[in-house]
C-alpha positions in Angstrom: 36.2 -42.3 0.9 32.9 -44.3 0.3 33.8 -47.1 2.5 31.5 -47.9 5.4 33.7 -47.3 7.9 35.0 -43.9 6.3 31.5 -42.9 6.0 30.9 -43.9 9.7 34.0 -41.9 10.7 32.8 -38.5 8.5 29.1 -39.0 10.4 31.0 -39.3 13.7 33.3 -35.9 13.0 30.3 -34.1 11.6 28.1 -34.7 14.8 31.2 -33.1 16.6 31.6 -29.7 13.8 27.5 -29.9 14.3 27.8 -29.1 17.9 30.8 -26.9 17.9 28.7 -24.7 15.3 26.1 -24.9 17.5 27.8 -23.2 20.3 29.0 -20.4 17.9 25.4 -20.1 16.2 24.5 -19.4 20.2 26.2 -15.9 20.5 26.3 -15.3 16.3 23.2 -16.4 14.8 22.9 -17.3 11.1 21.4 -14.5 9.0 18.7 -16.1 8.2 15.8 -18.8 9.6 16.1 -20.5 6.6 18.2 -21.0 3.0 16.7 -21.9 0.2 17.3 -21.8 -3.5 15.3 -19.3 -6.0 12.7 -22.3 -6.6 12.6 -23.1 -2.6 14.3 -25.7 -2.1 16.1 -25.7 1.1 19.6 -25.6 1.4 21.7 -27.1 4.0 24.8 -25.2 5.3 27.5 -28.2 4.3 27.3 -31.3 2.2 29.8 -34.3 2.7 30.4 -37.4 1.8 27.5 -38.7 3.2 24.9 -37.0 0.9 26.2 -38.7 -2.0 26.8 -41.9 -0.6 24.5 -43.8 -2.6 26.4 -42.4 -6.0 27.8 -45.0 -8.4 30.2 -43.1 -10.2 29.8 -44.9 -13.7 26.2 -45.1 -13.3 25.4 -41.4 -12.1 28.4 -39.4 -13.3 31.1 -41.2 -15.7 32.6 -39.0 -18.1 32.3 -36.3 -20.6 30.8 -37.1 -23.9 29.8 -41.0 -22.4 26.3 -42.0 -20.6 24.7 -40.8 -19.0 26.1 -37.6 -20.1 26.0 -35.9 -16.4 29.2 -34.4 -17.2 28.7 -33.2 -20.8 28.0 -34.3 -24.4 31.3 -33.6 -26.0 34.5 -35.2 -24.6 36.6 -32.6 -24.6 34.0 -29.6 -24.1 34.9 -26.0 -24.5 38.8 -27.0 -24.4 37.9 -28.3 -28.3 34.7 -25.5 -29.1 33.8 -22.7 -27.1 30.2 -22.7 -27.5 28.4 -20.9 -30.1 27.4 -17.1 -29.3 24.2 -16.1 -30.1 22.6 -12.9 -29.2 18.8 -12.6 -30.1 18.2 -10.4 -32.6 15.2 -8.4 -34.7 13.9 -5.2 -34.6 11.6 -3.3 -37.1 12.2 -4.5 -40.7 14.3 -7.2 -42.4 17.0 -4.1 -43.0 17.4 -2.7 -39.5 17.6 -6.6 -38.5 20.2 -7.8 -41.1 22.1 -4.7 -40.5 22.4 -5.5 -36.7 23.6 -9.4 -37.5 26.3 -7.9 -39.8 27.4 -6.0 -36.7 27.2 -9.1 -34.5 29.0 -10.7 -36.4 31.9 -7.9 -36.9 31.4 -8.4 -33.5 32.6 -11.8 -32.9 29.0 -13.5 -32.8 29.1 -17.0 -34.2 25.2 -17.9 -34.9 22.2 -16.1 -35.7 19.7 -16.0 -33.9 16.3 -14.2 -35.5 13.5 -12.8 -33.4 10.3 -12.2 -35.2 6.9 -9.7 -34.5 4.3 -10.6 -32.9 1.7 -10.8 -36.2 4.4 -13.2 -37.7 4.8 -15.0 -34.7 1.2 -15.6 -35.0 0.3 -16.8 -38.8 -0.3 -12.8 -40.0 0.7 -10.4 -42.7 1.4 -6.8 -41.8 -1.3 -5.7 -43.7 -3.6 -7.6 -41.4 -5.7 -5.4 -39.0 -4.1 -7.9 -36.5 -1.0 -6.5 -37.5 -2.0 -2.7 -36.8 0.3 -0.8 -34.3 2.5 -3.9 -33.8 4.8 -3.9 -36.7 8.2 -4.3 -36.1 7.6 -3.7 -32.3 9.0 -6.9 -30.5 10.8 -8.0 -33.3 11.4 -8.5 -37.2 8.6 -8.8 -40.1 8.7 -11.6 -42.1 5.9 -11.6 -44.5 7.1 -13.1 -47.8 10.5 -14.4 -49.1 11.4 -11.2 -50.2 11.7 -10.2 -46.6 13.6 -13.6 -45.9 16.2 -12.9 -48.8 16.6 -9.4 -47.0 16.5 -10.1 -43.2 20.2 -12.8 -45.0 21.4 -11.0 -47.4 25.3 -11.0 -47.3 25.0 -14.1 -44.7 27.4 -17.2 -45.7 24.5 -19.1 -44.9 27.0 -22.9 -45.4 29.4 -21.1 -42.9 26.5 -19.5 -40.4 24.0 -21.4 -38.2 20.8 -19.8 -37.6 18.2 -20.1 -34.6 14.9 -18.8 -35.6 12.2 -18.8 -32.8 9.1 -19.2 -34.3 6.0 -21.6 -33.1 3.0 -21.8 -35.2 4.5 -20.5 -38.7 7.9 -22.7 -37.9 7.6 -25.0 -41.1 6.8 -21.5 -43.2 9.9 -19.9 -41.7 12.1 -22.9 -42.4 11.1 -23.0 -45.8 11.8 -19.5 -47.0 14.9 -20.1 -45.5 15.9 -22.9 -47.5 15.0 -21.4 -50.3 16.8 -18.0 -50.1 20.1 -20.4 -49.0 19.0 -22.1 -53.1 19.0 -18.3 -54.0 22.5 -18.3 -53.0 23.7 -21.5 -54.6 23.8 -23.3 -50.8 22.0 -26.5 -50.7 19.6 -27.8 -48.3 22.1 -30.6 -47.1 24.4 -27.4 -46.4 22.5 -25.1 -44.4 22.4 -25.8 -40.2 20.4 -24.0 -37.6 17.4 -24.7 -35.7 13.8 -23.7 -35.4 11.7 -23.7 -31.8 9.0 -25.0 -33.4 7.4 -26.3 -30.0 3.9 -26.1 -29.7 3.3 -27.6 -26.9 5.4 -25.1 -24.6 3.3 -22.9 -26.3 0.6 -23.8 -24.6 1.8 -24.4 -21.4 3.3 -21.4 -21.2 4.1 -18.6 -24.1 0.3 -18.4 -25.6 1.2 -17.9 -29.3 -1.7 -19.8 -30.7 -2.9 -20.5 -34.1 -4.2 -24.5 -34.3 -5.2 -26.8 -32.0 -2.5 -29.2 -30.3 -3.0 -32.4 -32.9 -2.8 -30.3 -35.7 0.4 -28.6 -34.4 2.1 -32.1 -33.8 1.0 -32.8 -37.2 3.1 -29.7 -38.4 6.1 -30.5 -36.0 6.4 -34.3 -37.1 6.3 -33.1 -40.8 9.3 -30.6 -40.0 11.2 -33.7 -38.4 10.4 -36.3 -40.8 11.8 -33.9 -43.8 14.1 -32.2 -42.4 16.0 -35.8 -41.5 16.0 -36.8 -44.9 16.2 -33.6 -46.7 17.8 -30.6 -44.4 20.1 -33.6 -42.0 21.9 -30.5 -40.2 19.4 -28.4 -39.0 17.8 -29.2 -35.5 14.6 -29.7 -36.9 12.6 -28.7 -33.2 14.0 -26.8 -30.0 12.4 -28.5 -26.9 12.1 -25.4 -24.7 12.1 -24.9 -21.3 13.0 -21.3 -21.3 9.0 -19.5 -21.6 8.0 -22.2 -18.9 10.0 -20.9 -16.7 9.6 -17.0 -17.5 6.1 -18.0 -16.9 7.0 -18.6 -13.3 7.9 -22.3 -13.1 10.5 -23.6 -10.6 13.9 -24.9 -12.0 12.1 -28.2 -11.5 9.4 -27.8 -13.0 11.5 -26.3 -16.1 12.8 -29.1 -16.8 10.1 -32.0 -15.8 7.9 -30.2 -18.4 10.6 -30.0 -20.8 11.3 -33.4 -20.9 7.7 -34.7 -21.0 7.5 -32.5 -24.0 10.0 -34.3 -25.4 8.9 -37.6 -24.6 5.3 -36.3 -26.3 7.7 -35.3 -29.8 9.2 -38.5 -29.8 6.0 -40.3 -29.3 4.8 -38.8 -32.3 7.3 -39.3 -34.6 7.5 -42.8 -33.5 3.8 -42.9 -34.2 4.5 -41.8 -37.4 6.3 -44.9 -38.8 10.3 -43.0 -38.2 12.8 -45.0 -36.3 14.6 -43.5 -32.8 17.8 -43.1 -34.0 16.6 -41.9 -37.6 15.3 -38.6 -36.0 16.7 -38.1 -32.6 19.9 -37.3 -33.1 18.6 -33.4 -34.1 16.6 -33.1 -31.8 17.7 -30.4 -29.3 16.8 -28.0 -26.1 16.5 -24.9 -25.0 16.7 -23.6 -21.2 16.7 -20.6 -19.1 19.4 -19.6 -16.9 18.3 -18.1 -13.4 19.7 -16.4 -11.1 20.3 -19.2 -8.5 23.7 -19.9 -9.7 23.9 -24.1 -8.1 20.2 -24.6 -9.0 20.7 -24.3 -12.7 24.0 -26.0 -12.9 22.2 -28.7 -10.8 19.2 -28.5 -13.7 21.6 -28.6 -17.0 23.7 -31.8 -15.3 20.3 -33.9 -14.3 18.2 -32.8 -17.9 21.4 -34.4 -19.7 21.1 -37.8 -17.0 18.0 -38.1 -17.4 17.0 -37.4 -21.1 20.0 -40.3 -21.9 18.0 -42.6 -19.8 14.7 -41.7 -21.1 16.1 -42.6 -24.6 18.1 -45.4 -24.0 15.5 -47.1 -21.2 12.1 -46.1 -22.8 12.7 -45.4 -26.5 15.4 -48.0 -27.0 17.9 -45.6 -28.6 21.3 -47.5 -30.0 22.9 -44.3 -31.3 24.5 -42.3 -28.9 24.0 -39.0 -30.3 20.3 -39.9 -29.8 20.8 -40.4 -26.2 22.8 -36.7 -25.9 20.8 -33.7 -24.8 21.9 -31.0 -26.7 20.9 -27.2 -25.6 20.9 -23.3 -25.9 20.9 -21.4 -23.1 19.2 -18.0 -22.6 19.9 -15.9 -19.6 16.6 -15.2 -17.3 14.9 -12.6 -19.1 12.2 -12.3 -16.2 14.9 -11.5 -13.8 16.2 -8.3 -15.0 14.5 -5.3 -13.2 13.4 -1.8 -14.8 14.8 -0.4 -11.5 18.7 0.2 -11.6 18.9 -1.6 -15.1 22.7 -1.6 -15.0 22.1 -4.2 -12.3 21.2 -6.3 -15.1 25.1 -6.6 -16.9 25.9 -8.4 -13.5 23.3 -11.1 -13.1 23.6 -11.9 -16.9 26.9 -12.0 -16.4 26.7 -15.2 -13.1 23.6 -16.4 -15.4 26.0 -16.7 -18.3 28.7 -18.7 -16.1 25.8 -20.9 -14.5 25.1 -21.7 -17.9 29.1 -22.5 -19.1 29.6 -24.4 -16.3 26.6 -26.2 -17.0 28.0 -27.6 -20.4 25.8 -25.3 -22.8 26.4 -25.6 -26.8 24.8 -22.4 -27.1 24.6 -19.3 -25.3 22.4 -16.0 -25.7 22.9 -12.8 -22.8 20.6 -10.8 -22.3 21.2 -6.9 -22.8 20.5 -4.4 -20.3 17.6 -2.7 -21.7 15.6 -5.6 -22.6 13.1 -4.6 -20.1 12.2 -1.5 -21.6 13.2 -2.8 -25.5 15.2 -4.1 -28.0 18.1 -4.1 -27.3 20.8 -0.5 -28.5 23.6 -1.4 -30.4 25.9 -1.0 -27.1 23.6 -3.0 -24.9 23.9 -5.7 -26.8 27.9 -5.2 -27.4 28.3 -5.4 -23.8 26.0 -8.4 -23.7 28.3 -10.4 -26.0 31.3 -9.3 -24.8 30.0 -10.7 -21.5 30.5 -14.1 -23.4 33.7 -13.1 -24.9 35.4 -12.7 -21.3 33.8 -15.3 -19.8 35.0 -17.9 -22.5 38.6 -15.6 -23.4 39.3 -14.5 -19.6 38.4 -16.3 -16.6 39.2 -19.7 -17.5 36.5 -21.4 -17.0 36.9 -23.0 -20.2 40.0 -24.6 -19.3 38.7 -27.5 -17.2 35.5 -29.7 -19.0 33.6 -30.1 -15.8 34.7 -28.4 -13.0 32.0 -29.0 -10.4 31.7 -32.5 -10.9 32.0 -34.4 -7.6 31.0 -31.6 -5.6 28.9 -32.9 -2.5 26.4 -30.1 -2.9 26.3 -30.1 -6.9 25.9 -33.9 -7.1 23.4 -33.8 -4.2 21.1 -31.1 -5.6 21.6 -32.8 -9.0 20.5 -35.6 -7.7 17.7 -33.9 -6.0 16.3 -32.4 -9.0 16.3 -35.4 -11.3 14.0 -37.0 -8.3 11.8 -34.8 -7.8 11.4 -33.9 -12.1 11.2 -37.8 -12.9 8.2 -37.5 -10.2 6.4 -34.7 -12.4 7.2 -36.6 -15.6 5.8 -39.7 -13.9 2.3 -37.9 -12.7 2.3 -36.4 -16.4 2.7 -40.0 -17.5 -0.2 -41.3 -15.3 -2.6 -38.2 -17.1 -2.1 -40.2 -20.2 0.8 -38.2 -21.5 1.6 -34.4 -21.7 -1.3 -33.3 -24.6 -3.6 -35.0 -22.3 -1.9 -33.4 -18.7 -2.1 -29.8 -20.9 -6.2 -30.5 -21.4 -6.5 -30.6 -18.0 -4.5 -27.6 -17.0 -2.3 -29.2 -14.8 1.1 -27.9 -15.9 -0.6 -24.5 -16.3 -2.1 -25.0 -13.0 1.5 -25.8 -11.5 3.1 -23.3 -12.9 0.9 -20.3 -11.8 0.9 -21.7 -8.4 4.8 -21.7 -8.4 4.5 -18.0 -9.7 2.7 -16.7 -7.0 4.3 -18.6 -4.7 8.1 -16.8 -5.8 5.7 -13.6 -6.0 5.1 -13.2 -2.3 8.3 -14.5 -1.2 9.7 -11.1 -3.3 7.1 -8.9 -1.7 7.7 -10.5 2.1 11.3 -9.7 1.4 12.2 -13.1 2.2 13.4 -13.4 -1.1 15.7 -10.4 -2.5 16.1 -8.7 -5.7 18.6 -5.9 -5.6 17.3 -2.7 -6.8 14.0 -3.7 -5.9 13.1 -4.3 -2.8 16.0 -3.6 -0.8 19.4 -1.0 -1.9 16.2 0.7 -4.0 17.8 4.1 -5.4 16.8 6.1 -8.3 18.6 5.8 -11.5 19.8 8.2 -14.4 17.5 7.3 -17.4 18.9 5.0 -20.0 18.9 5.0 -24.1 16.4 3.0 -24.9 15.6 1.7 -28.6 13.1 3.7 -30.7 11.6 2.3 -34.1 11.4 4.9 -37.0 7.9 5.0 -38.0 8.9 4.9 -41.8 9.6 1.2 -41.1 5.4 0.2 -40.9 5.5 2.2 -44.2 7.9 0.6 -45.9 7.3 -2.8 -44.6 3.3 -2.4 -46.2 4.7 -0.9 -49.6 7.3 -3.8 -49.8 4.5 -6.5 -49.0 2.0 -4.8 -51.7 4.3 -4.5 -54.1 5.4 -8.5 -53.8 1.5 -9.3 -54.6 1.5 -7.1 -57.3 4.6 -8.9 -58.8 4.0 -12.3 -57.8 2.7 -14.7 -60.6 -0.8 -15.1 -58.6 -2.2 -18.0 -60.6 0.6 -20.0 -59.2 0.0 -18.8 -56.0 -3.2 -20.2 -55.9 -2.2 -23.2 -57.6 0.6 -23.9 -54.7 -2.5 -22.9 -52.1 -4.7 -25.2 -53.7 -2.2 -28.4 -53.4 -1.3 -27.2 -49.8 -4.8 -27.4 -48.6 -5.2 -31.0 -50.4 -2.4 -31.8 -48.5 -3.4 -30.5 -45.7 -6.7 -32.6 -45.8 -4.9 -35.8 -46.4 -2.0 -37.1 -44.7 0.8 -36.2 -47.1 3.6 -34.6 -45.4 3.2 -30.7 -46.0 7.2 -29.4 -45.8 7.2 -29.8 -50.0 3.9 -28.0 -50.5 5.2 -25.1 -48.2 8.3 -24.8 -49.8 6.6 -24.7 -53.3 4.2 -22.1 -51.8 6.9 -19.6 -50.6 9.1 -20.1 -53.9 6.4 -18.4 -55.4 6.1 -15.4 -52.8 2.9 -16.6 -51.1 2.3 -14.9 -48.0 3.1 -16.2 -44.2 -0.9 -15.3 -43.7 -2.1 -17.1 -46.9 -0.6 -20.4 -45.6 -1.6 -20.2 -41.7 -5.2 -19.0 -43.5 -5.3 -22.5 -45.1 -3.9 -24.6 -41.8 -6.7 -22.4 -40.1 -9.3 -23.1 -42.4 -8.5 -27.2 -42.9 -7.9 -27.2 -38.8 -9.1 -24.9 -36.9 -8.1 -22.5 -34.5 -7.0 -22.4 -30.8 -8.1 -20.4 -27.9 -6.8 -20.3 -24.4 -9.5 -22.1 -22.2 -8.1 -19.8 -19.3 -8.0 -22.5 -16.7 -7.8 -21.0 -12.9 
């Protein structure tokens, strides 16, 4: 098919189709002056042969669970392991939370996934006056171990993975976790899971601050360089993509920050003294999945390509699981619509697919009523038995890469890792991302992209059904309410722990943190020693604070 002559012979019959569509195009027009994806990039109306005609098969494609990884990163893909269901969870106290992941889990979820407030999210206690009138709003409190050993209690955590998506207070997070999983006789080389723990997305995109960037790859590298030798199956940072894109990013963009995000991580860990294939094997990403169903799959296929090559080529990886992009997948939270919410089962439900056929390892759906709150009981039932029927039902799973070969996939694949190694190189050129983020490009790029999708939606030249066009009125929905006895409770339970607590020790472990923190030692031990002894999330951000200052959004325009 790629010969030159059968390509010459394919050009020669598609100038003829060309100008019989032409004549029909004449008298029935196309419906619109121009296709484009969600992120704008045009679209042609058929794809042959000849758009791929530079592909080398073993170069660009190969097979599953092989280099480049185009295809996959397991050989035999869902036919071996459907991918693990996660459905983000946490609402008002560690109760109400571990309640709902016992009924997951009835449920047929197969990993946790933990969604924290907003104070703990940023270094503070509920008793903070930070803390006042957000408790338990967006998400769990965590504010000592005692609200760890709750939020798992009755979790086989050596059977269980857990996601937790925590920034700033990541390494804090981590460690109560591995000690409630000593608490229940499961070792740290037992317990798997993953935190975010990626700063530098947080500045690009999500704004949950607490120290400046060096400090915070300080904090990140500590989390890899322990967690490798002393927790090897948890995924010791998730590389994410998601937030830049519910910031407004293109699917490009996405993923060109992403991976220059990742190239910054591994820089620094390399920097530290640890060898590539000593840490990269755990590390692991995170994407969104929008609504423009061949964009994304085009996204997941070139973000595996072209993180194998970045490793192998520019790190000098040997070990093949350092070369494999591993991710979660979360469907597009920023395009559900208030407006005819029920419209939101159905483009989770083609998000979902994009992100199957994609080769996730990990999938969240989005519930119906996440843009009013957390998520009811039966919202998020029918948002993972979306998963269910897609992995149980449609047979999709059956074949490990369906859409490989197709002239428009592999074109816009190839498309997209072009025009994202462009973006990594510019971001390159800056000096590297920490430097690119100083001078507000990616933020820059991003809002522009923003308002760019913005208008399209309000010209019309870009629909959103529900929204602006088929608008209707819909019956109101049950939405979520938090019990106001839950701030209560959560205060009394955190007072109560300082009263109990053997506060000389406290101090002690607060004492050695902050000497720590001064030096260079790595800080995962001192942490861990900390929160053994029920110290606070706020008393340890309130010594990274003090040793390292704080952050504030420079608000670039």
């Amino acid at each position: 098919m790629f010969r030159e002559d059968h390509l010459k012979a394919i050009g020669d019959e598609e100038r003829r189709w060309t100008e019989d569509l032409s004549k029909i195009l004449s008298e029935v027009p196309e419906r619109l002056p121009r296709f484009s994806t969600i992120s704008d990039m045009e679209v042609k109306g058929l794809y042959t042969p000849k758009d791929i005609e530079n592909l080398d098969y073993s170069r660009d494609i190969g097979f599953p669970g092989v280099y480049p990884f185009t295809r996959g990163v397991q050989a035999s893909m869902y036919r071996g392991k459907i991918w693990t269901m996660r459905m983000f969870s946490g609402l008002g106290g560690p109760e109400e939370t571990n309640q709902r992941f016992h009924y997951l889990l009835e449920h047929g979820e197969t990993g946790l996934s933990i969604a924290f407030h907003y104070p703990t999210l940023m270094g503070y206690d509920s008793d903070s006056p930070m803390a006042r009138g957000e408790i338990g709003k967006c998400g769990v409190a965590v504010d000592t171990l005692k609200d760890m050993e709750i939020l798992l209690e009755g979790i086989p955590l050596e059977k269980v993975t857990t996601s937790m998506t925590i920034n700033p207070p990541a390494p804090i997070l981590l460690a109560m976790y591995i000690v409630v999983a000593e608490k229940q006789g499961v070792s740290k080389s037992q317990v798997g899971g993953t935190i975010q723990n990626d700063m530098l997305k947080e500045f690009i995109a999500q704004k949950t601050f607490m120290l400046p960037p060096q400090p915070s790859i300080r904090l990140i590298v500590d989390t890899i360089e322990y967690c490798t030798r002393e927790v090897p199956r948890w995924n010791t940072i998730s590389i994410s993509g998601y937030h830049i894109r519910e910031a407004g990013s293109t699917a490009v963009q996405e993923l060109a920050f992403t991976l220059a995000d990742g190239i910054a991580y591994v820089e620094a860990a390399l920097e530290r003294g640890l060898e590539v294939d000593y840490f990269a094997p755990r590390l692991s990403f995170f994407f969104d999945s929008h609504i423009d169903f061949f964009e994304e799959i085009a996204k997941f296929r070139a973000a595996r390509r072209i993180w194998a090559r970045i490793m192998k080529e520019r790190f000098k990886a040997k070990n093949p699981r350092s070369l494999m992009l591993r991710f979660h997948t979360q469907t597009a939270g920023c395009s559900l619509s208030a407006q005819q919410p029920y419209n939101n089962v159905i483009r989770t439900a083609y998000e979902a697919l994009a992100a199957v056929l994609g080769g996730t390892q990990s999938l969240h759906t989005n519930s119906l009523d996440e843009v009013y709150a957390i998520p009811t009981e039966e919202a998020a039932t029918i948002a993972l038995r979306t998963q269910q029927i897609l992995a149980e039902e449609t047979g999709v799973t059956n074949n490990i890469d369906p859409l490989g070969g197709s002239y428009f996939v592999e074109t816009l694949t190839n498309r997209v890792e072009t025009e994202a190694l462009e973006y990594i190189q510019k971001i390159d050129d800056m000096g590297g991302m920490l430097a690119a983020i100083e001078k507000g490009y990616p933020q820059a790029e991003i809002a522009q992209a923003a308002y760019q999708y913005q208008k399209l939606i309000d010209d019309a030249k870009k629909v959103v059904v529900g929204v602006n066009k088929y608008a209707t009125d819909h019956a109101p929905i049950t939405t979520w309410k938090m019990d106001p006895l839950i701030e209560r409770r959560q205060l009394k339970r955190l007072r109560e722990v300082k009263e109990m607590r053997n506060t000389q020790r406290v101090k002690d472990h607060l004492k050695e943190l902050r000497g720590a923190a001064e030096g260079d030692e790595n800080l995962m031990p001192h942490i861990i020693n900390a929160v053994r002894e029920y110290a606070t999330l706020q008393e340890i951000c309130d010594v990274f604070r003090e040793v390292f200052g704080t952050y504030t959004d420079p608000g670039m325009f």
